[in-house]
C-alpha positions in Angstrom: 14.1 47.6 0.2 15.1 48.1 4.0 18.1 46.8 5.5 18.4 45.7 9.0 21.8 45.9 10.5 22.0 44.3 14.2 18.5 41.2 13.1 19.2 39.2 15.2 18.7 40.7 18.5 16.2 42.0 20.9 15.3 44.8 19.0 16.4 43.5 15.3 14.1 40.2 15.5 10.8 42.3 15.9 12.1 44.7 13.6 12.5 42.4 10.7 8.9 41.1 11.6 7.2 44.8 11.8 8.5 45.3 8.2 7.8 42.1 6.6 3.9 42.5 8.5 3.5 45.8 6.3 4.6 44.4 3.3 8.7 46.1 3.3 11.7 43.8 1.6 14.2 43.5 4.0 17.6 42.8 4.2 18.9 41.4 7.4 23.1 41.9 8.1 24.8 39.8 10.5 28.6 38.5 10.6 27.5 35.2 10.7 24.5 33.8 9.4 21.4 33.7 11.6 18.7 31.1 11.8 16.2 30.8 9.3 12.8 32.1 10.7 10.2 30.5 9.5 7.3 32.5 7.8 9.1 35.9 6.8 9.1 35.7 3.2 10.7 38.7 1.3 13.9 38.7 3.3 17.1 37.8 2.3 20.3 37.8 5.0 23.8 39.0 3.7 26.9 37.6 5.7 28.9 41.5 6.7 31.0 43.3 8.9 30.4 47.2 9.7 33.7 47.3 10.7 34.7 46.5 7.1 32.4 48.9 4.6 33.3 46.9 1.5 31.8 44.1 2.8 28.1 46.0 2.8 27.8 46.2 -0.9 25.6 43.5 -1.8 23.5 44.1 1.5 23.4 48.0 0.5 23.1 48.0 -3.2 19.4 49.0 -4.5 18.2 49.8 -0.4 15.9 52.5 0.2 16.5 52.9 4.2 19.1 51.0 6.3 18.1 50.9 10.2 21.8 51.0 11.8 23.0 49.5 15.2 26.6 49.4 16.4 26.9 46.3 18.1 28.9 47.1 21.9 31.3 50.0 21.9 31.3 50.1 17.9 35.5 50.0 18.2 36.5 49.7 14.3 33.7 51.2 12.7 34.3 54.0 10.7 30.5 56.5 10.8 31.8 58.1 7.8 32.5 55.0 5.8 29.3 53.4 6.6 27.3 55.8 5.5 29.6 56.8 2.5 28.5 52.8 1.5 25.4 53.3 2.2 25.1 56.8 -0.1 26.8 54.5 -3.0 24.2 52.3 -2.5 21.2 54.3 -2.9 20.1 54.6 0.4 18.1 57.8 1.1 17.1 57.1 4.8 19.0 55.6 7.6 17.5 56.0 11.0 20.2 55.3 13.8 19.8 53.1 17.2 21.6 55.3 19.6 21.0 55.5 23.3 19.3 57.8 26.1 23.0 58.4 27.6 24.6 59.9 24.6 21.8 62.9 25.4 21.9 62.4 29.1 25.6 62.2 29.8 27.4 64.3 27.1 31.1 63.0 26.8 30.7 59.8 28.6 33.5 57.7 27.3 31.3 54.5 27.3 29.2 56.2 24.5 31.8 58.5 22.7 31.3 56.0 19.3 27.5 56.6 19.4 27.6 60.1 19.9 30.2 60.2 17.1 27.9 57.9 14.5 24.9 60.7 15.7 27.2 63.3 14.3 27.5 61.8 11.4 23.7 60.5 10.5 22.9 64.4 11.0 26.1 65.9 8.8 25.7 62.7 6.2 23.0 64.4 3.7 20.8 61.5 3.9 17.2 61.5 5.5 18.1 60.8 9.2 16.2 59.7 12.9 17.7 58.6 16.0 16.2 57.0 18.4 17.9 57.0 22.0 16.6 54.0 24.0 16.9 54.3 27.5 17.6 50.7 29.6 16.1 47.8 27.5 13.7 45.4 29.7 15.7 42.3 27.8 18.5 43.2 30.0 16.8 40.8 32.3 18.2 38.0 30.6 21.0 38.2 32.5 19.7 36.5 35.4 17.8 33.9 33.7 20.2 30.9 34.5 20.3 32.1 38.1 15.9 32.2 38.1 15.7 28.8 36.6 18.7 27.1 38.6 18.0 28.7 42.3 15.1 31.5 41.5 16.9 34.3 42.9 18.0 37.4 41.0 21.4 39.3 42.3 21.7 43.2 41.1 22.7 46.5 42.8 20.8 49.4 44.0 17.8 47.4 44.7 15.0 50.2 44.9 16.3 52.3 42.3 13.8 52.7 39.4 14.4 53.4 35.8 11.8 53.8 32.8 13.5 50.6 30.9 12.0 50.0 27.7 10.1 47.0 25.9 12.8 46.5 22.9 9.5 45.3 20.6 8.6 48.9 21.4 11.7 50.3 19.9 11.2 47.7 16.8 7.8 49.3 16.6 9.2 52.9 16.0 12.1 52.3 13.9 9.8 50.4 11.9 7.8 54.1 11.2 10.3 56.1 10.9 12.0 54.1 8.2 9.0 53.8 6.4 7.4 57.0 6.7 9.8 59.9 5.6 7.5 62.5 8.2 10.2 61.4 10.9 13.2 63.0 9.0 15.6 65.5 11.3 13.8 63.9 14.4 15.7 62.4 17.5 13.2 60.6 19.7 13.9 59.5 23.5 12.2 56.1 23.9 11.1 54.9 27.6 8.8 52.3 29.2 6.0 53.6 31.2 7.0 53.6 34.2 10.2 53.1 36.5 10.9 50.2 37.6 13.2 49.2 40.2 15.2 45.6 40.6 13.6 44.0 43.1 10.3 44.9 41.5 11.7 43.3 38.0 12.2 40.5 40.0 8.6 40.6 41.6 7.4 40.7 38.3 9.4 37.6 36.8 8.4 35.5 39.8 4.9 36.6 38.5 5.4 34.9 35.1 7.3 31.9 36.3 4.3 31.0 39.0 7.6 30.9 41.7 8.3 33.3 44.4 12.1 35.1 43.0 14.2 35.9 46.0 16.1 39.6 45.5 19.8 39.0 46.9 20.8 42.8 46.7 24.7 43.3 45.8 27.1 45.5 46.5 28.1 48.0 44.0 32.0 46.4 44.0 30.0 43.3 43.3 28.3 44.5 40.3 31.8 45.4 38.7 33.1 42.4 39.2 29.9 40.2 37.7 29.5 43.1 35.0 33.4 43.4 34.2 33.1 39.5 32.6 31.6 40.6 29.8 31.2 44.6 29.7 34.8 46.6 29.0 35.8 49.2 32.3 34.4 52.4 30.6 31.2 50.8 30.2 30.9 49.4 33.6 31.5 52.5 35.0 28.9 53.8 33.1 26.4 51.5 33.6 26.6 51.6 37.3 26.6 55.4 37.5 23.7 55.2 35.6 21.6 52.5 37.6 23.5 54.0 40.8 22.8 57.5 40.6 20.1 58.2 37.5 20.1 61.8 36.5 16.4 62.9 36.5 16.3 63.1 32.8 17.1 59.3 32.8 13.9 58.6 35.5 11.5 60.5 33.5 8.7 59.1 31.3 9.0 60.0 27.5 5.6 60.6 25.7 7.3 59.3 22.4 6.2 55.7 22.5 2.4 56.8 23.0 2.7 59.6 20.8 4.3 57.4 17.8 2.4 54.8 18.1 -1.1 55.2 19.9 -0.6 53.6 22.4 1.3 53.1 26.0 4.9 51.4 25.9 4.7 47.9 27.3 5.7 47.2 30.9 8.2 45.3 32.2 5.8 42.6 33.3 4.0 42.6 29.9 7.8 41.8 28.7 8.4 39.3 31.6 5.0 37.4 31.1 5.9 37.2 27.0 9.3 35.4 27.9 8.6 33.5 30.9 10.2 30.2 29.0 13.5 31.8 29.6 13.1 32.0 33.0 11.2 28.2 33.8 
């Protein structure tokens, strides 16, 4: 049995799909309960908290692997204790959703938790991967209300390109690695094929939608204020840098998609094209 922490988002939906597809049990953990999705039989949802360990027994008890995600900053959630729960319950295998920047911008305090749970996968004795996802293509979301309402998208540094990733493509590889114990001790950067700037991203959801998008390119004190709503100040900051200045480690390609699963990651308009409704 696999447990899903973090099913029901971009990466967690496809996840729990990829598993049930190859036959896996899965356990999903949320803090509230998701929607039922019809056609996945053999999961089961458990109502828990990572910031409160106890609370993981009954998800954890009798699991195999546990795929972990630490939802935003992961304030409150002890590494140690989670996996400590997760030992007690069996688990042998925990592969860890980390991201690019914790390996690209060593002591950046937006991603000082991550690094920290990283620390811990590899020092916990279990069978460990981490994957470090670079920018996910579903950040797009963001401007949905803005396409469907007035079809322009807003965003800073216009013509700056990063390799953002498909997150069905990272559902794909944590998938293998928690069901095939050959990825053990491995840390895998995960990129889309190609970068892509903004206003391209744009180009490509005007594409889907069958409407021209209009870029409206803001200022970079204008992205912290928009951003600021709902990201805390360490974060913004390190967002921007990041879309503002990339390091070239953070615009190059990875091979790990194609390598890990035979194929090329998706691109951005494959993803755009996919969830065009959101966008109408």
């Amino acid at each position: 049995m696999i447990v899903v922490t973090g099913a029901t988002g971009n990466v967690g939906r496809p996840l729990v799909r990829a598993l049930v597809a190859v036959g896996e049990r899965v356990t999903t953990v949320s803090r509230q309960l998701p929607p039922v999705e019809k056609g996945l039989a053999g999961v089961r949802h458990v109502r828990a908290d990572l910031a409160e360990p106890e609370s993981l027994k009954s998800a954890l008890d009798g699991a195999d692997a546990l795929h972990l995600l630490i939802a935003g900053g992961g304030e409150g959630v002890d590494p140690h204790a989670v996996l400590g729960a997760a030992k007690s319950g069996g688990v042998r295998r925990v592969v860890l959703q980390s991201s690019q920047i914790v390996g690209t911008r060593p002591g950046a305090v937006s991603h000082q938790h991550l690094a920290a749970f990283e620390d811990a996968v590899r020092r916990s004795g279990l069978d460990w991967t981490v994957l470090r996802p670079g920018g996910f293509h579903s950040n797009a979301f963001m401007w949905a209300e803005s396409v469907r309402s007035h079809r322009t998208v807003a965003a800073p540094f216009p013509d700056t390109g990063l390799p953002a990733i498909d997150p069905a493509d990272i559902a794909e590889v944590a998938a293998l690695a928690l069901c095939d114990p050959a990825h053990a001790g491995r840390t895998y950067e995960l990129t889309g094929p190609a970068p892509v700037s903004p206003r391209e991203q744009a180009r490509a959801i005007g594409d889907a939608v069958g409407s021209a998008v209009r870029f409206i390119a803001l200022s970079r004190d204008e992205a912290r204020a928009q951003l600021s709503r709902f990201m805390p100040e360490p974060v913004v900051d390190g967002t921007l840098a990041v879309l503002g200045e990339p390091s070239p480690a953070e615009q190059r390609v990875s091979p790990a998609v194609e390598q890990l699963l035979g194929r090329p990651p998706r691109a951005f308009a494959e993803w755009a094209a996919r969830n065009s409704a959101a966008f109408r």
